[in-house]
C-alpha positions as CSV (number, residue, x, y, z in Angstrom):
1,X,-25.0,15.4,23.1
2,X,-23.6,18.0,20.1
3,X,-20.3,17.9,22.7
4,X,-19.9,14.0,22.0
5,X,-20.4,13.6,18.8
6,X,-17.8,16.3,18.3
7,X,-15.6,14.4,20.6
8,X,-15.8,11.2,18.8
9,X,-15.7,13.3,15.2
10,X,-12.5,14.7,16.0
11,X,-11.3,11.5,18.1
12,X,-12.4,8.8,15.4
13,X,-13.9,9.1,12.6
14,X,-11.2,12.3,11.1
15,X,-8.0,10.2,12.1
16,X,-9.4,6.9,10.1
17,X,-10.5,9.7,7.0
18,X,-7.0,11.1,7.2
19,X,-5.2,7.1,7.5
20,X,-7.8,6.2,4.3
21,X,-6.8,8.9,2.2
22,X,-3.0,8.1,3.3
23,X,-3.5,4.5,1.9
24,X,-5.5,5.3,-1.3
25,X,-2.7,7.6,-2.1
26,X,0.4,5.2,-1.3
27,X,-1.7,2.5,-3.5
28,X,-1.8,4.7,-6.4
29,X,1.5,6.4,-6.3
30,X,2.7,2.3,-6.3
31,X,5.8,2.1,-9.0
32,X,8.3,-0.6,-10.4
33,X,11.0,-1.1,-8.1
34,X,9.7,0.0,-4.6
35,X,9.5,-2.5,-2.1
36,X,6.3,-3.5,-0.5
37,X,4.3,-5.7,2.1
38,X,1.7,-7.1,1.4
39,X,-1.4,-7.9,3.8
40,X,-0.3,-11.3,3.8
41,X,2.7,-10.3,5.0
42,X,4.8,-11.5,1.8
43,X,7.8,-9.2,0.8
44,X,8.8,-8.4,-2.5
45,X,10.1,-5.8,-5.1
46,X,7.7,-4.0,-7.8
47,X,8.3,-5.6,-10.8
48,X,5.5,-4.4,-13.3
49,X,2.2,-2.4,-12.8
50,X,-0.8,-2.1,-14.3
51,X,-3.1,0.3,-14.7
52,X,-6.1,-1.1,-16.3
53,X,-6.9,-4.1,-14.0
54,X,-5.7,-2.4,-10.6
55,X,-2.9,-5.2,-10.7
56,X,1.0,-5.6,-9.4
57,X,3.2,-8.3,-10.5
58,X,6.2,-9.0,-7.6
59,X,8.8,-10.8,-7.5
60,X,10.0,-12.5,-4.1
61,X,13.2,-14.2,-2.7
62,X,15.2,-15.8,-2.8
63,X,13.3,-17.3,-6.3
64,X,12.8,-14.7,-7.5
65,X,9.6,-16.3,-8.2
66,X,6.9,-13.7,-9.5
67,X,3.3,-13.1,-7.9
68,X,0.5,-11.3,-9.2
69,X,-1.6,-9.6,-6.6
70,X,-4.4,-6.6,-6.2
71,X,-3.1,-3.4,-6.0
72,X,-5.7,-3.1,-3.0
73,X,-3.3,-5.7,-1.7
74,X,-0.2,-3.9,-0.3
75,X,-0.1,-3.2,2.9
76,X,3.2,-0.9,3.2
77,X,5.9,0.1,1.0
78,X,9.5,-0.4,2.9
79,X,11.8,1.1,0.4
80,X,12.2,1.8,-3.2
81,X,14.7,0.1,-4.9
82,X,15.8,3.3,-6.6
83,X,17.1,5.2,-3.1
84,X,19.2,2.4,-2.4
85,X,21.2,2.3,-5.4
């Protein structure tokens, strides 16, 4: 029994602890400029964040129109804006 749990320890539940700490420190390192995608699945460029509310303002294309979304909300950043120039 001590054998399994220590199977699905190391198997599971460490591999979704290392993923959530991942995520939690992607969301907070978050900065104007990167590019992200959202859960949604929209894609857009940093444009402002704040700190207070746990907010990001975005700004898709080809608009350019700006979105404000939950921090929580971003999925994966692609690039930053920053490298490419």
């Amino acid at each position: 029994m001590v054998a399994i749990f220590a199977i699905f320890y190391f198997l599971l539940f460490l591999p979704m602890q290392r993923q959530k700490k991942q995520t939690s420190q992607m969301l907070q390192n978050l900065k104007k400029g990167d590019i992200v995608v959202t859960s949604g699945g929209l894609v857009g460029m940093i444009v402002d964040v704040s700190k207070e509310d746990d907010t990001i303002v975005i700004k898709v294309k080809p608009d350019n129109v700006k979105l404000q979304l939950a921090r929580s909300a971003v999925a994966s950043i692609q690039k930053s804006d920053a490298a490419s120039s």
